[in-house]
C-alpha positions as CSV (number, residue, x, y, z in Angstrom):
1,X,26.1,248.3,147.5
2,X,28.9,247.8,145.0
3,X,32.4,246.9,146.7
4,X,34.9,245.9,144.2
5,X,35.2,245.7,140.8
6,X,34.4,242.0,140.0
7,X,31.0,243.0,141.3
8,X,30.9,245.6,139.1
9,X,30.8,243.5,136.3
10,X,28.8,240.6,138.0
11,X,25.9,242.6,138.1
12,X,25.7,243.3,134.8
13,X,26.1,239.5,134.1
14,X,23.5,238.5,136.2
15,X,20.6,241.9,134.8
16,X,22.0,240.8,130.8
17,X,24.5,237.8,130.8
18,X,23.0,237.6,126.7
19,X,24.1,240.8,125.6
20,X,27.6,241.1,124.1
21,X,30.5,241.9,126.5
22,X,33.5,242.0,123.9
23,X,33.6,241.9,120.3
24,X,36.5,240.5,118.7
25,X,37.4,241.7,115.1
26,X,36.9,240.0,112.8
27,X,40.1,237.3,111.7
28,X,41.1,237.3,116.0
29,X,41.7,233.9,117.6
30,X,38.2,234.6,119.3
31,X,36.3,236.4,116.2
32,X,32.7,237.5,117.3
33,X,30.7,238.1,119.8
34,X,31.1,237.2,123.5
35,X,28.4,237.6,125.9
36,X,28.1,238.5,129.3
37,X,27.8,234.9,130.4
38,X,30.3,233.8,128.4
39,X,32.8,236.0,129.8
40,X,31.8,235.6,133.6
41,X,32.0,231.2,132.7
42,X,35.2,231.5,131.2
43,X,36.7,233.9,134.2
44,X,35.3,231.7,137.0
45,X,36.9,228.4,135.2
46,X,40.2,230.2,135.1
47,X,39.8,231.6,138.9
48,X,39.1,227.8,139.7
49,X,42.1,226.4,138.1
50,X,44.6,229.6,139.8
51,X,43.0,228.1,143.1
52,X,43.4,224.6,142.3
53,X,46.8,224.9,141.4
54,X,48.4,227.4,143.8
55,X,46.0,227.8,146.2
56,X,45.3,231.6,147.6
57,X,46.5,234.5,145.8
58,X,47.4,238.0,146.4
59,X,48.9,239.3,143.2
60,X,48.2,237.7,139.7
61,X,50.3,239.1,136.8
62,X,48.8,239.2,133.5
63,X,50.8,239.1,130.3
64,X,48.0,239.5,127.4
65,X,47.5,242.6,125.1
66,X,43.8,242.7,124.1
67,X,41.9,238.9,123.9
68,X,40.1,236.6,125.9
69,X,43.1,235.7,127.8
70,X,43.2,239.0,129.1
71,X,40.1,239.8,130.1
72,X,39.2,236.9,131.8
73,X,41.9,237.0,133.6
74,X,41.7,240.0,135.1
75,X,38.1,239.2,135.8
76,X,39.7,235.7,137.6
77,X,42.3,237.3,139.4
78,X,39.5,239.9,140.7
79,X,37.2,237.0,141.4
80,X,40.0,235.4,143.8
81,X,40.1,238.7,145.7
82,X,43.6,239.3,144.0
83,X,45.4,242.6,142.8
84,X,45.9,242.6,139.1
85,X,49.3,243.7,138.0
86,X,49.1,243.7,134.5
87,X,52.8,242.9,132.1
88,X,54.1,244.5,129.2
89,X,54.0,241.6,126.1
90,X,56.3,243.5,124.4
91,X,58.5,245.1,127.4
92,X,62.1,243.4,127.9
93,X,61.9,240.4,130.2
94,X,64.5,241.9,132.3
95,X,61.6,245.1,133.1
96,X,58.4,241.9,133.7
97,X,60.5,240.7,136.0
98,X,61.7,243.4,138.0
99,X,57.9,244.4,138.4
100,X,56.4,240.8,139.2
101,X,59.8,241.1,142.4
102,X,58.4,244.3,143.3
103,X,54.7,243.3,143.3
104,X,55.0,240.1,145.0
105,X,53.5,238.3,142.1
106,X,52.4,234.7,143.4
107,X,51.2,233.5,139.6
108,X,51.0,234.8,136.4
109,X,48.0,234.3,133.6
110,X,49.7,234.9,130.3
111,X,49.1,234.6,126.5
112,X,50.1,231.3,124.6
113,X,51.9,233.0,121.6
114,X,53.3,235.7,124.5
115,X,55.1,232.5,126.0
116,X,56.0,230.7,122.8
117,X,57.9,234.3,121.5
118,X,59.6,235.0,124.9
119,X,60.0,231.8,127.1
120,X,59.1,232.6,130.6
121,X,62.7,233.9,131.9
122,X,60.6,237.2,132.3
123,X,58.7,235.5,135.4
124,X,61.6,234.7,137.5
125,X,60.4,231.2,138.4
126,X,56.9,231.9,139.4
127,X,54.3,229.8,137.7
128,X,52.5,230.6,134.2
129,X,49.7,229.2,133.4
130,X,49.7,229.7,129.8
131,X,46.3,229.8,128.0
132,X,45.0,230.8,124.4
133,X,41.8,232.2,123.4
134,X,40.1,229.3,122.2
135,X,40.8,227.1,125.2
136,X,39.5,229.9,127.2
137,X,36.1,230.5,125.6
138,X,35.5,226.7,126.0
139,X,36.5,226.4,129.4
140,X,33.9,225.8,132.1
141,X,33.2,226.4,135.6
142,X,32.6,223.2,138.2
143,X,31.1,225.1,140.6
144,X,34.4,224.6,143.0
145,X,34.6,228.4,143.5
146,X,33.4,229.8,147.2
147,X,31.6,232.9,147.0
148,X,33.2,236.4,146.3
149,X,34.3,238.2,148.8
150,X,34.1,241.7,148.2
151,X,36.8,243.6,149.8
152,X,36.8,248.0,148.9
153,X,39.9,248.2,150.6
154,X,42.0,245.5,148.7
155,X,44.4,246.6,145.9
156,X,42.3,246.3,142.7
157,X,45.5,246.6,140.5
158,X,49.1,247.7,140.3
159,X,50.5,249.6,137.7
160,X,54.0,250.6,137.1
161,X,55.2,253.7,136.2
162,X,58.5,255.7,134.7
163,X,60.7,256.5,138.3
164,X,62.9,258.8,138.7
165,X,65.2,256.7,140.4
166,X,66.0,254.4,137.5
167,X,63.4,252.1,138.7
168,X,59.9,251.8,137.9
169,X,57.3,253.3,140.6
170,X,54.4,250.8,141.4
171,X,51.0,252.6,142.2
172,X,48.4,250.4,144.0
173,X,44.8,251.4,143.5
174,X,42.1,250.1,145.9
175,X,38.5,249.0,144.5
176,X,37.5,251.8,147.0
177,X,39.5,254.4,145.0
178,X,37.7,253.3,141.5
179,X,34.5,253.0,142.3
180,X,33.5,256.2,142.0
181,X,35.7,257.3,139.2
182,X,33.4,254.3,137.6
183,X,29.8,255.5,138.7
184,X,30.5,259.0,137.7
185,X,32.2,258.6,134.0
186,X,29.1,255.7,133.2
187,X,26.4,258.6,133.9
188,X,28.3,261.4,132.5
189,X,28.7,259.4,129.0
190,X,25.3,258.0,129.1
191,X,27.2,254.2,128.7
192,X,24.3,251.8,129.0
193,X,22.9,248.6,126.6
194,X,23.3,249.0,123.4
195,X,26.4,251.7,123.4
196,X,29.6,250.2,121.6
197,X,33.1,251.2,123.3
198,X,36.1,252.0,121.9
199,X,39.3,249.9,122.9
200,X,42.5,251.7,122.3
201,X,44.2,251.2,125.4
202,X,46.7,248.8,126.4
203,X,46.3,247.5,129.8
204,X,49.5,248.2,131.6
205,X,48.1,252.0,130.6
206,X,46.0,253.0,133.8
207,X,43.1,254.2,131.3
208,X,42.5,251.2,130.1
209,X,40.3,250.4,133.3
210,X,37.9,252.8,131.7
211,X,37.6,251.0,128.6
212,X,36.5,247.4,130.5
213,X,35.0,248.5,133.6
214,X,33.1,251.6,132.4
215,X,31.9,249.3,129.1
216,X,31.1,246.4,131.7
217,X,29.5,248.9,134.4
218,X,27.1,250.1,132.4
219,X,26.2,247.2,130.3
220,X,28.0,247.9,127.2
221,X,30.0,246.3,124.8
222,X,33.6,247.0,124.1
223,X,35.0,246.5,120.7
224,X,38.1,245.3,120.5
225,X,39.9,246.9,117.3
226,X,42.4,244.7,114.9
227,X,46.1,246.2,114.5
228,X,45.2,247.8,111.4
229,X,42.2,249.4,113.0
230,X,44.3,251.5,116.2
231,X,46.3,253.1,113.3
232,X,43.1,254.0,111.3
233,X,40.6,255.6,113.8
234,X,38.1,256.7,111.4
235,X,37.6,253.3,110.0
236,X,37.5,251.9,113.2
237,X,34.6,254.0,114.6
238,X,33.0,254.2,111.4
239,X,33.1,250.4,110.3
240,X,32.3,249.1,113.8
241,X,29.9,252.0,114.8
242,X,31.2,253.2,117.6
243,X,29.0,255.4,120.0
244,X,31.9,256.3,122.6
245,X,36.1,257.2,121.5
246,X,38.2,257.5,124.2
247,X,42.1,257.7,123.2
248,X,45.1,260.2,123.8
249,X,44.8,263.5,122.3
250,X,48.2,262.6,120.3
251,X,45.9,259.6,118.1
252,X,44.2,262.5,115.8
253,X,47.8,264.1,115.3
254,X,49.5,260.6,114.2
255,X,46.4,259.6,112.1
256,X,46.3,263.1,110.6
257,X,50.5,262.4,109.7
258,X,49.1,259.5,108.1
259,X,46.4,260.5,106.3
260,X,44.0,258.6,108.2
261,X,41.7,261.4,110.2
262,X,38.7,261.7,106.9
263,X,36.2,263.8,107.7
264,X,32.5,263.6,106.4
265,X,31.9,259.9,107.0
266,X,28.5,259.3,108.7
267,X,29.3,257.5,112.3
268,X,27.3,256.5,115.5
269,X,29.7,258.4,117.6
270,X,27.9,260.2,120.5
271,X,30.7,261.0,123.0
272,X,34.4,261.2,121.9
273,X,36.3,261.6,125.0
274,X,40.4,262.5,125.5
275,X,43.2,262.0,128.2
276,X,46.4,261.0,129.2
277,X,47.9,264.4,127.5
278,X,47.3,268.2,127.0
279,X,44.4,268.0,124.3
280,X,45.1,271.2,122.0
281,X,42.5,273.1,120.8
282,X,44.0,272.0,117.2
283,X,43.4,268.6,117.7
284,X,40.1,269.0,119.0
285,X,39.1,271.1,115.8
286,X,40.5,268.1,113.6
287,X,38.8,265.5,115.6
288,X,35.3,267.7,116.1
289,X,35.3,267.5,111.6
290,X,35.4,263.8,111.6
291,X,32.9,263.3,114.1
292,X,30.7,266.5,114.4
293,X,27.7,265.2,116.0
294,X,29.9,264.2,118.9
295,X,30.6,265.9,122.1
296,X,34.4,266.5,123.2
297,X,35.4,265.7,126.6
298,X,38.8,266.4,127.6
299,X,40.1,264.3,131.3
300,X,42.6,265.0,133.3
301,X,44.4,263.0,136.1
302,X,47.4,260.9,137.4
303,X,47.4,257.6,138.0
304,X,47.3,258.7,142.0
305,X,44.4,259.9,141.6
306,X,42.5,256.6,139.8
307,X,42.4,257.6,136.1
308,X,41.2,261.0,135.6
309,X,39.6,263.9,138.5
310,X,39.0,266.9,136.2
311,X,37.1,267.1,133.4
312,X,35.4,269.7,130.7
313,X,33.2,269.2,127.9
314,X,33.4,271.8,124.5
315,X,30.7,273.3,123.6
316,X,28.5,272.4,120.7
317,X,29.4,275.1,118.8
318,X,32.7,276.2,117.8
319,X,32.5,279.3,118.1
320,X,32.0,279.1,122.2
321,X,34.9,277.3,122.7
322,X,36.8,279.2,124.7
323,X,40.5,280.8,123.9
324,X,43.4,279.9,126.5
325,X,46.6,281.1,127.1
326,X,48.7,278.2,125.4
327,X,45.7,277.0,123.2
328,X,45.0,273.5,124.9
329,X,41.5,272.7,125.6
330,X,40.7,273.5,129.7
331,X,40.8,270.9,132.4
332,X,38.3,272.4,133.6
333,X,36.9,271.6,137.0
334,X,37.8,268.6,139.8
335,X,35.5,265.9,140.2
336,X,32.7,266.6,142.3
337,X,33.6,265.0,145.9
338,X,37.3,265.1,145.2
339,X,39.1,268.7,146.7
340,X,41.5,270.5,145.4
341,X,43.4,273.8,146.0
342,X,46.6,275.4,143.8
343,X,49.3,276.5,145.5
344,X,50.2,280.2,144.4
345,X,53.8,280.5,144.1
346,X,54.4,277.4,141.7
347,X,50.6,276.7,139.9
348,X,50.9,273.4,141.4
349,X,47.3,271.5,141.6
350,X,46.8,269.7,144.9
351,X,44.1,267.3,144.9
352,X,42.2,264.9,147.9
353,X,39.2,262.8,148.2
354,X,38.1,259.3,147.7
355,X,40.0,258.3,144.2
356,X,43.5,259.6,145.9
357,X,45.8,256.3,146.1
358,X,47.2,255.6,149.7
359,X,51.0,255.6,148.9
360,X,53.0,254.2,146.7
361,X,54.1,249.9,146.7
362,X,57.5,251.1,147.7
363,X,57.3,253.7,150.7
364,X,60.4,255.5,149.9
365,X,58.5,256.9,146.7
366,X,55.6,258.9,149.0
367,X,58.2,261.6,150.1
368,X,57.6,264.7,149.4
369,X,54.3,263.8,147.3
370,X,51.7,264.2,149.8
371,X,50.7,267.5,152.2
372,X,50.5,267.4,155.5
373,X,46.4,267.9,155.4
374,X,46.3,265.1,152.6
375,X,46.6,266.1,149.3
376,X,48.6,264.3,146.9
377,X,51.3,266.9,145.0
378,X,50.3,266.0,141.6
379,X,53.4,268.4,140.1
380,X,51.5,269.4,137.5
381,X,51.7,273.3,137.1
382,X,47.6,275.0,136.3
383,X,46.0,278.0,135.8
384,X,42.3,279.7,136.4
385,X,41.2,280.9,133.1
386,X,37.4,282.2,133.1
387,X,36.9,280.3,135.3
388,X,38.5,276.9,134.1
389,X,41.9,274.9,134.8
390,X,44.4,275.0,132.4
391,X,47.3,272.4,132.1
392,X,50.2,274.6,132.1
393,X,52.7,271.4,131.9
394,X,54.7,269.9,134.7
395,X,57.0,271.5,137.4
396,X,59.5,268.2,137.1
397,X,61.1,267.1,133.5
398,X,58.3,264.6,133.5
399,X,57.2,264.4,130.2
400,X,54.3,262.4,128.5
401,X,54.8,260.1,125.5
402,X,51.5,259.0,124.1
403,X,50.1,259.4,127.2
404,X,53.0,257.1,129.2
405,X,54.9,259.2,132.1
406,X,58.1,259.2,131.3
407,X,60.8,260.0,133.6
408,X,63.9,261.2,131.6
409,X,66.1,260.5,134.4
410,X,65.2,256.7,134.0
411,X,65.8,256.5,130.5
412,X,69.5,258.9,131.1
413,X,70.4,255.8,133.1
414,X,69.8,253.3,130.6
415,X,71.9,255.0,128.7
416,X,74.5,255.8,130.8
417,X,75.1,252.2,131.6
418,X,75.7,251.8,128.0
419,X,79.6,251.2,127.4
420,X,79.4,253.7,124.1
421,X,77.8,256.5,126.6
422,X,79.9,258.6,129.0
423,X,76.8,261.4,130.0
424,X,73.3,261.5,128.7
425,X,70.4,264.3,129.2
426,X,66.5,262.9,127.1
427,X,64.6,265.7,126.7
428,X,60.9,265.6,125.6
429,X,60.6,267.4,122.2
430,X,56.8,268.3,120.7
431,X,55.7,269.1,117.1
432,X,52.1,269.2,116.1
433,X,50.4,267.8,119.1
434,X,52.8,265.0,119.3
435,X,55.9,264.7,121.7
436,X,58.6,262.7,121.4
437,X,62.3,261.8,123.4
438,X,65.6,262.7,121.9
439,X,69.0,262.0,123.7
440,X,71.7,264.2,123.7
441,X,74.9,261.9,124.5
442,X,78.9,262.1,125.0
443,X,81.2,259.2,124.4
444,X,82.0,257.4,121.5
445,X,79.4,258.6,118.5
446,X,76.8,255.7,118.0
447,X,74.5,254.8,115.1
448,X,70.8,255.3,116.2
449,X,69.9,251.7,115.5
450,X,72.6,250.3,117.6
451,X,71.7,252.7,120.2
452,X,68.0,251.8,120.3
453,X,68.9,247.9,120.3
454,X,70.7,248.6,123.1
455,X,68.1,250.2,125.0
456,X,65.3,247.5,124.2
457,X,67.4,245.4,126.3
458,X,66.2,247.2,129.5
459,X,63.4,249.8,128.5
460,X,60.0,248.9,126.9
461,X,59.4,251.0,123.5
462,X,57.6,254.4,124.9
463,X,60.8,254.6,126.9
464,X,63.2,254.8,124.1
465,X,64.3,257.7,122.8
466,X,63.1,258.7,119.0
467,X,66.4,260.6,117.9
468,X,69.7,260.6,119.3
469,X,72.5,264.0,119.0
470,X,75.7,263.3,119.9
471,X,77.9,265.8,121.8
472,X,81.7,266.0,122.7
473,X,80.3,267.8,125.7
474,X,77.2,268.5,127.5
475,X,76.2,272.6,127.8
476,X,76.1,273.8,131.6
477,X,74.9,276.6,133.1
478,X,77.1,279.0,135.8
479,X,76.9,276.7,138.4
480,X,77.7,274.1,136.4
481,X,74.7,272.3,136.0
482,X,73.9,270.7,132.3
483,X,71.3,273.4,131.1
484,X,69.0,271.5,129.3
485,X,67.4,275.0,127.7
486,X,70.8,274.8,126.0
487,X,70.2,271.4,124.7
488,X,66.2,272.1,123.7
489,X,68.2,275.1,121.2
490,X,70.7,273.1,119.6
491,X,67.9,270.0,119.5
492,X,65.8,272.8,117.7
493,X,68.1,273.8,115.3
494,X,69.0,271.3,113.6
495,X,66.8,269.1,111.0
496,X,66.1,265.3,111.6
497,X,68.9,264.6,109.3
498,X,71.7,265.6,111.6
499,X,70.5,263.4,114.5
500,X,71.5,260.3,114.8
């Protein structure tokens, strides 16, 4: 029986360690082809040099966007029994080091170029082993290594999310919890030998444990896309035939904006699957005419609840798909072994089961998120249409920016501690499938690109507003409240060009 993810991905080293694990673009530091075996060697060398050098581990950060260096060390930190907590490379060092304190981060495996941009002041004195791809790919195991040990109930990885306190809210997520959000998403997609994965995920995004560990679950081989390719989808899964797609639903609506969605290519695309936002019915129509021989699953799900616990599939032919009451594709139905309920007055889904997370890293956070009978309060608002969950949006001012949660409260406090900025209210603002922050400030009137310099001090880039409007004062309601319906009008009427 399975245990933890490491073994997940053992066995399918030890049934095909020749077939290919990753493949590198072309041009990248590791360009190619890298097999299972390769990948299991170079992760067990780097799990023997964490242990030789520091000894036993409980958290490892990881500061690496998509490379070797990444994935083997997740797989090392995972083969040391540790939780992974994975770093933004481009988030302000100020934000790295705020989560490696909360996380209790003993080491961290980062990136070469990662360490030669930023320096290592985002560590707070904790140790880095620095590593590049190449030196990684020709590292090898001695053999120092004692056996894995296999523990469900150890945190698997920690991810940090938008707070509402200011703060960023650190999720743990036990190998117990993923485990069967795994098993079920390999058999419902089919992902076996032979199937190539898509890769669009960074992986401080919680969804980005679908693209390894569903690839590397069922034996398949995730292909790592070049910069160029995550902004051109179509050549992407066309050029590197791609049998599975797996992005945010906002991907067709920017690639649209730029021209890049092209219909009538041929592709290998069997499954194209969507989450981390409301997928519209829209976008599944522009998506369906570049890849019509592909089925459309839309996900749902926190990160509470281990990456998705809802899901619904369109039908093959258009003219089934069914019509809902704000024309976004259905949730559907819960997982099968997860419950749920909604809770009348509000439309608020409650979910429980296996995949719900235990609490949050800092206790404070659980209150008020959890029912007495167990179900985590996911404050997202549904509705049963023919039969089907609907996303009806959220409850909170939560709002999602390419699939990030995003706490407006956190970034109104980075701006508030801004000496131009007196008060501050974000608000989430959506055009053609595709949301985006605005700030509406008082204080001293500020040019947008000071303002967003600023703000890169202490927020990584999905937390930074798009468009500022400045304000001599803020609208309030009767009881004196700023009324942000207020703010959404005057946001609304007026064209780009009069915000800042």
């Amino acid at each position: 029986m399975t245990r933890s993810l490491y073994e997940v991905f053992a066995a399918t080293a030890e049934r095909q360690p020749d077939a290919p694990a990753v493949e590198f673009p072309d041009g990248a530091t590791a360009a190619g082809p890298v097999t299972y075996r390769e990948l299991r060697r170079a992760a067990e060398a780097v799990a023997e040099r964490i242990a030789a050098e520091h000894g036993t581990v409980d958290r490892v950060g990881l500061l690496a966007a998509r490379g070797l260096v990444a994935y083997t060390g997740y797989l090392a930190a995972m083969r040391l029994g540790a939780g992974v907590v994975p770093l933004g490379p481009d988030y302000p060092a100020a934000r790295n080091r705020g989560i490696c304190d909360a996380a209790g981060v003993d080491v961290v495996v980062a990136e070469a170029a990662a360490v030669a941009r930023g320096g290592t002041e985002w560590a707070g004195g904790r140790p880095v082993l620095s590593l590049e791809d190449d030196e990684v790919r020709a590292a090898k195991p001695d053999g120092r290594l004692t056996a894995h040990e296999a523990d469900p109930d150890r945190p698997a990885y920690l991810l940090f999310t938008s707070g509402t306190t200011g703060r960023p809210k650190g999720i743990p997520i036990r190998h117990r919890q993923v485990l069967p959000f795994l098993a079920h998403n390999i058999a419902r997609f089919r992902v076996g030998p032979g199937c190539r994965m898509s890769h669009t995920f960074e992986l401080t995004f919680d969804l980005s444990v679908y693209d390894l560990f569903v690839t590397w679950g069922g034996g398949a081989t995730l292909v790592v896309p070049s910069r160029a390719e995550l902004f051109a989808p179509v050549d992407y899964l066309t050029d590197r035939e791609l049998t599975h797609w797996f992005s945010v639903p906002s991907a067709v609506s920017v690639s649209a904006g730029f021209g890049q969605l092209t219909a009538g290519r041929p592709s290998a695309l069997r499954h194209s699957v969507f989450c981390g936002e409301q997928l519209t019915l829209d976008q599944a129509r522009a998506w369906h005419a570049v890849a019509p021989d592909a089925t459309v699953d839309n996900l749902y799900g926190p990160t509470e609840l281990t990456v998705a616990c809802a899901e619904f599939r369109l039908p093959r032919d258009l003219a089934q798909w069914p019509v809902t009451s704000n024309g976004t594709v259905p949730i559907g139905r819960v997982y099968e072994g997860l419950e749920h309920r909604v809770i009348e007055e509000t439309g608020e889904l409650l979910v429980r089961g296996p995949q719900r997370f235990d609490g949050y890293l800092n206790p404070r956070d659980d209150e008020g998120r959890f029912t007495a009978d167990g179900y985590y309060r996911t404050g997202d608002r549904v509705q049963l249409e023919d039969g089907l969950l609907v996303h009806r949006g959220r409850l909170d001012d939560q709002v999602k920016i390419r699939g990030y949660r995003v706490e407006p409260s956190e970034v109104e406090a980075a701006l508030r501690h801004l000496d131009a900025v007196t008060e501050a209210v974000v608000l989430g603002v959506g055009q053609d499938g595709v949301t985006d922050l605005v700030a509406c400030y008082t204080g001293r009137e500020t040019g947008r690109t000071e303002l967003i310099r600023a703000l890169r001090g202490t927020l990584p880039i999905h937390l930074v507003p798009r468009r500022f409007k400045h304000l001599d004062s803020l609208p309030r309601n009767a009881n004196g409240k700023v009324d942000r319906d207020a703010l959404r009008q005057i946001v609304s009427e007026v064209n780009d060009g009069a915000l800042a």
